[in-house]
N, C-alpha and C positions, 0 to 999 in steps of 0.2 A: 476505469473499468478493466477488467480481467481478460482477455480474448482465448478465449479455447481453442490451442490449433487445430485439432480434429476438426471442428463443424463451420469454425470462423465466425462463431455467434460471442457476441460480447456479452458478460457474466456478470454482474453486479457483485461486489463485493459484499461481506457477510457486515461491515459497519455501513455503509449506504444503505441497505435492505433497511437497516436499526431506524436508519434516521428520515428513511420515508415513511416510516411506520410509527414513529413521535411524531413526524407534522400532520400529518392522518388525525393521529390523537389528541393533535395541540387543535388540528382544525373542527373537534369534535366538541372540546371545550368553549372553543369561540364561539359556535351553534349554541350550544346551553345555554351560554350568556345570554341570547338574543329574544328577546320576546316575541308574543305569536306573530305580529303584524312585522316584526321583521323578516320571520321565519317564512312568511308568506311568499315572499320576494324572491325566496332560494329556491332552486329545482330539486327536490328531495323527493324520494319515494316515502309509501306510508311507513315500514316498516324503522326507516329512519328517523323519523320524526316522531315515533312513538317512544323511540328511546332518547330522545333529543326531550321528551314533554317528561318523562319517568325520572330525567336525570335532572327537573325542575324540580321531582318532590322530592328525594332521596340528600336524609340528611346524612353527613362524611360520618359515618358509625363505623369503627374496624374496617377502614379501606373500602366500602360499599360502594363511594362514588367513583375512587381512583379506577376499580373492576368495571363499571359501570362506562366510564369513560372508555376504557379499553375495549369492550362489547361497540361501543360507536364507532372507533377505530375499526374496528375488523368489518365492521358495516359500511365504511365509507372505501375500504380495501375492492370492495365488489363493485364499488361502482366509479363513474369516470370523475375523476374529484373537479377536473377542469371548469363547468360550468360553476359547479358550487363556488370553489375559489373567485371566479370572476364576480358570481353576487354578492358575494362577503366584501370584496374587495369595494364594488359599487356602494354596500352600504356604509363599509368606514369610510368613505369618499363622501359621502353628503353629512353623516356624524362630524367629522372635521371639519368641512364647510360651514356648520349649522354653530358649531363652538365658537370658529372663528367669526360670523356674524353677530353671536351674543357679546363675546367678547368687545368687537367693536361697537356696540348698540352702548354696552355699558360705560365704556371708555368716553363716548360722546355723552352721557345723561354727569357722568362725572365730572368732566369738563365744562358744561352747562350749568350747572350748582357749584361751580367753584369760581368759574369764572364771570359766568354770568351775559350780561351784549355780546363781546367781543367771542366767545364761542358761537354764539348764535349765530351771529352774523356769518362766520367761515362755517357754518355748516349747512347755511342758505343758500351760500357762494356755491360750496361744492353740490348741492342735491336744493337745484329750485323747488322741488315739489314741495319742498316744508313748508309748514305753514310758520313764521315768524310771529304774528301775533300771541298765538298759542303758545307756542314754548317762552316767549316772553312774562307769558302770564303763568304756566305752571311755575317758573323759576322763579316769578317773585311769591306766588302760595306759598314753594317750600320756605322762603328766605323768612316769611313770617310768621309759620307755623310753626307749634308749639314741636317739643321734639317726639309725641307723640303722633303728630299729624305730618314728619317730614316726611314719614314712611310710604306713606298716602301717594305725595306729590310724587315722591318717587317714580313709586311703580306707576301713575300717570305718563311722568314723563318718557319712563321707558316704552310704555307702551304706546305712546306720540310717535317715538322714535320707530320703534320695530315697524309701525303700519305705514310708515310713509318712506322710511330706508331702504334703498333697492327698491 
C-alpha cells in the first residue's frame, strides 16, 4: 500500500483496486454456478440475486454474459462481500465432504464385487452397523447375474453402503 504523507491514510494501489474487483467478479461467477437451494444459504440482497437468476438464462452471445458478470461485480462492490464469501466457502466445504463420502462409498462397493468375504468382513470390523448378511447376499446376486443385471446389484449395493456408512 501507498501511504499519502499529507493525511497518513494508506492508498491502494491502482493494480490491487484491479484485483479486488476480479475476485468480486470471479466471486459473482461462482454465484451463477449455484442453484436456487444453494443460493438460499447465501446472504444476498434481492437486487443481487435477480442478476445472479438473469445470468442463469443469458446465453454468451457477443460478450452478453462476460457484461453481465461485470454488472454482478459492481453489485457485489456495494455490499460487504464477507458474509457471502463465508457461505460460499461453507457450501464448497460440504460439496467436498459429500465427493469425498461418494468416493469412499464407491471405493468400498468395488472392493466388495472384487473381492468379495474378505472386504466384507473389514468393512464390518471398521463400521459394526453393517449388516453382513446383506452385503453377502447382494455380492453373490451380482456374482451371478447376467451382465445385464450386474448394474442392478450394483446400485443395491451402493445403496446398502450409503444408508448404513456414517
Amino acid at each position: 500500500m501507498v501511504t499519502d504523507d499529507d493525511s497518513g491514510i494508506d492508498k491502494k494501489s491502482k493494480s490491487q483496486v484491479k484485483r479486488e474487483l476480479k475476485a468480486l467478479q470471479d466471486l459473482g461467477k461462482k454465484l451463477a454456478g449455484y442453484n436456487q437451494e444453494q443460493l438460499a444459504k447465501i446472504p444476498l440482497n434481492e437486487q443481487l440475486l435477480e442478476a445472479i437468476r438473469l445470468a442463469h438464462k443469458i446465453a454468451n452471445k457477443r460478450g452478453a454474459l462476460k457484461r453481465h458478470f461485470q454488472y454482478i461485480g459492481k453489485l457485489l462492490r456495494n455490499l460487504d462481500p464477507t458474509p457471502i464469501i463465508q457461505a460460499v466457502e461453507l457450501i464448497e466445504q460440504a460439496d467436498r465432504q459429500n465427493r469425498q463420502r461418494f468416493k469412499r462409498l464407491e471405493q468400498w462397493r468395488e472392493r466388495i464385487l472384487a473381492e468379495g468375504d474378505p472386504a466384507i468382513n473389514q468393512l464390518c470390523q471398521e463400521s459394526p452397523q453393517m449388516d453382513r448378511q446383506k452385503l453377502r447376499q447382494l455380492a453373490r446376486n451380482h456374482q451371478a447375474a447376467t451382465e445385464q443385471h450386474k448394474v442392478k446389484f450394483a446400485r443395491q449395493l451402493f445403496k446398502e453402503l450409503s444408508e448404513r456408512l456414517d
